[in-house]
C-alpha positions in Angstrom: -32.4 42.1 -6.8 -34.7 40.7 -9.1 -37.5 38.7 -7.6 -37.9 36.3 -10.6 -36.8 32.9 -10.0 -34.0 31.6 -12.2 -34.6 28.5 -13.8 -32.8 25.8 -12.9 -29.7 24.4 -14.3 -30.7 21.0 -16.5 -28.8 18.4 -15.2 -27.3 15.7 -17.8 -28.6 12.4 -16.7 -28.7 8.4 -18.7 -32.1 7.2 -19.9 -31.5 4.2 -18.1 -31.2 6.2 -14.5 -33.7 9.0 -16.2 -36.6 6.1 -16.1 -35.7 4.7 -12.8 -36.8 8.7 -11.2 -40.5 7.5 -10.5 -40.7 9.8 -7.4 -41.3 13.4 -7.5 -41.6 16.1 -5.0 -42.1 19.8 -3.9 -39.9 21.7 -1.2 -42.6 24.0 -0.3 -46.0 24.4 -0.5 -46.0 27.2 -2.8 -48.1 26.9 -6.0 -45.1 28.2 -8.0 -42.6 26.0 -6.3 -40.7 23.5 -9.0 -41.5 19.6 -9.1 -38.9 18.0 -8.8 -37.9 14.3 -10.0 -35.6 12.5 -7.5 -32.8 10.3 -9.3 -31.5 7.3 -7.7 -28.0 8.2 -7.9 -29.1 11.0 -5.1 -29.8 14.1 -7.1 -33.1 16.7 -7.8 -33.9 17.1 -11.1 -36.2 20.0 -12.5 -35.0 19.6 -15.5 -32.6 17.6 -17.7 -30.6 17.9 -21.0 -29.5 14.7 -22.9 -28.4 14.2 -26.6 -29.6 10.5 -28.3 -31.1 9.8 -31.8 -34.5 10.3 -32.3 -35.4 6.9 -33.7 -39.5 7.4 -34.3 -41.5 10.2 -33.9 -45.7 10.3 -34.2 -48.5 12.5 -33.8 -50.1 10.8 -30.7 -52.6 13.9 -30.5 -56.7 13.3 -31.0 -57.7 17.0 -31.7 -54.6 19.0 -32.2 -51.0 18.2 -32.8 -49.4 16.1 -29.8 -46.1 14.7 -30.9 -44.5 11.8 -29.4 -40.7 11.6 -29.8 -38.7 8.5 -29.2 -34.7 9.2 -28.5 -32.4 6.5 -27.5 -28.9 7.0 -25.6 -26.8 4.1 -25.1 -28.7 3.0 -21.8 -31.8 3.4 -22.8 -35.0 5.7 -24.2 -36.4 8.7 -23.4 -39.9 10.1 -24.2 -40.5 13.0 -25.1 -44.1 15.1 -25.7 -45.0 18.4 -27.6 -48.0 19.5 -28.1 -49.6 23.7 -28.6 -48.0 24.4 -25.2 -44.8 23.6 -27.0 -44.7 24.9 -30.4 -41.4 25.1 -31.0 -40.2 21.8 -29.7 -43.6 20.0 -31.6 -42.5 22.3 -35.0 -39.4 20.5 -34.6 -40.3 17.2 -34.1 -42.7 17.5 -37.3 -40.0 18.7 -39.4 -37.4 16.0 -38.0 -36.7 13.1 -40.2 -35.4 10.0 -38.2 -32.9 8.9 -37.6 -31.3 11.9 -36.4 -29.2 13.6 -33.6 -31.1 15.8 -30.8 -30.3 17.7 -28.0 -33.1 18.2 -25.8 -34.0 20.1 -22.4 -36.5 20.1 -21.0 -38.3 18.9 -17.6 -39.3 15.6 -16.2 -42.9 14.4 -16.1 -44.7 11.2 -14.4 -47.6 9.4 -15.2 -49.0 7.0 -13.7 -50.9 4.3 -15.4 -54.2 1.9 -14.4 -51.8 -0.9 -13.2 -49.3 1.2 -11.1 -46.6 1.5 -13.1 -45.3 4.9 -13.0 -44.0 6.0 -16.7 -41.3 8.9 -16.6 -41.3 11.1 -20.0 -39.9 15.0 -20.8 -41.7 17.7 -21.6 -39.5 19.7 -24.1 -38.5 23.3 -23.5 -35.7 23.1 -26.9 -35.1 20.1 -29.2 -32.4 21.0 -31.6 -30.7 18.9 -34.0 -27.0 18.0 -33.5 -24.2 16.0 -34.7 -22.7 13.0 -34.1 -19.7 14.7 -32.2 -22.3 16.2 -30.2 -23.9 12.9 -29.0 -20.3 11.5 -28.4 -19.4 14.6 -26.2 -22.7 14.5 -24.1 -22.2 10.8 -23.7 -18.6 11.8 -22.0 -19.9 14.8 -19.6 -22.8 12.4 -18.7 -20.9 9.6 -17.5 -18.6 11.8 -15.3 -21.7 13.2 -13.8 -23.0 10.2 -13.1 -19.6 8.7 -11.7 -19.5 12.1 -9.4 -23.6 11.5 -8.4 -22.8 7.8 -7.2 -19.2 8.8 -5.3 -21.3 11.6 -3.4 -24.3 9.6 -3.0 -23.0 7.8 0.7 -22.4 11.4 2.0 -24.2 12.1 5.4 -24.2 15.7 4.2 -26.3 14.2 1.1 -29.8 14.5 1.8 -31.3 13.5 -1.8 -28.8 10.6 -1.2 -30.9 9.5 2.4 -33.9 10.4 0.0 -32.9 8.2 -2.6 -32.1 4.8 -0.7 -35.5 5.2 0.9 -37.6 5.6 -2.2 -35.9 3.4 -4.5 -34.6 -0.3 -3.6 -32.0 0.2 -6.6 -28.3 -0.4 -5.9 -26.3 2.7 -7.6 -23.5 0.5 -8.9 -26.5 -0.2 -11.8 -25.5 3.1 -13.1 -21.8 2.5 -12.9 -22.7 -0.1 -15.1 -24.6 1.5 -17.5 -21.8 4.2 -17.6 -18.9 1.9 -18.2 -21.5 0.5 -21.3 -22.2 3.7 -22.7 -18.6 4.9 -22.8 -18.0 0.9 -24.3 -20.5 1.7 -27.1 -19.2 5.3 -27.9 -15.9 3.3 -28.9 -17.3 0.3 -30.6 -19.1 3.8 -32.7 -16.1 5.8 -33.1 -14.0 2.8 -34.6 -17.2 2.1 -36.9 -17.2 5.0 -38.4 -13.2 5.0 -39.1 -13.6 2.3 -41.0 -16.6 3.4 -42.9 -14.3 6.4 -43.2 -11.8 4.4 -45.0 -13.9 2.5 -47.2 
């Protein structure tokens, strides 16, 4: 049996619910053990996958290439940041014309700022241009993961659940909301592009 850890699966998760997961935390005290972001719908997160446009992109670095990447869902934006410890997701985000489709994986970082505010962002491991029936299919999984995260999230058995409700003072019905929206806005899409179809 191998001794190498395997990675860990990258769980699909809204930006809306993605920016809310301000609290991270270690399960041992192991160097090599994985951070982990807590989500308020009651799951660990070491890392994430989501698909959204990537509506602006900069280089944000002052000495080498840092590239920001700015990629909204229908709840919401994600951050992302590449810089020489990334090379293939910064290459990508310098060749990347917006707007366009991504997928991206990747892992969850926090920052926090002079004031307090924690800001939550992803550190790319793979950002790969997709299309539109991509996006629409990501939106779909996402929501049911999120409706199955907030049906389990009550559990006794549910320890990231108990977790959750102490760290975060956020009722989980937000989500259901912002599921019930994005699933809303992939139809408003789908019937605007019929038409434009048919013009």
């Amino acid at each position: 049996m191998s001794a190498t850890p395997s990675r860990e699966v990258a769980r699909r998760v809204f930006a809306s619910e993605f920016n809310d997961a301000t609290y991270t935390f270690k399960e041992s005290d192991d160097d090599r053990a994985p951070l982990y972001a807590l989500l308020p719908t009651g799951e660990r997160v070491n890392r994430v996958f989501f698909v959204g446009t990537l509506t602006e992109k900069e280089d944000v670095g002052d000495e080498s290439e840092y590239w920001r990447g700015r990629v909204v869902d229908p709840t919401g934006t994600f951050f992302v940041y590449a810089g020489q410890y990334q090379p293939g997701p910064a290459s990508t985000l310098r060749s990347l014309e917006p707007p366009a489709y991504v997928a991206v994986a990747g892992k969850p970082r926090t920052f926090e700022t002079d004031d307090g505010t924690v800001n939550v962002s992803v550190r790319p491991e793979s950002i790969t241009e997709v299309d539109a029936a991509t996006r629409d299919r990501w939106v779909v999984e996402t929501a049911e993961g999120t409706l199955d995260r907030i049906e389990a999230f009550d559990a006794e058995t549910n320890e990231y659940g108990v977790m959750a409700r102490e760290e975060y003072d956020l009722p989980v019905e937000n989500y259901r909301r912002d599921v019930i929206e994005a699933l809303e806005s992939l139809e408003d899409e789908t019937v605007d592009r019929e038409a434009d179809a048919e013009d």
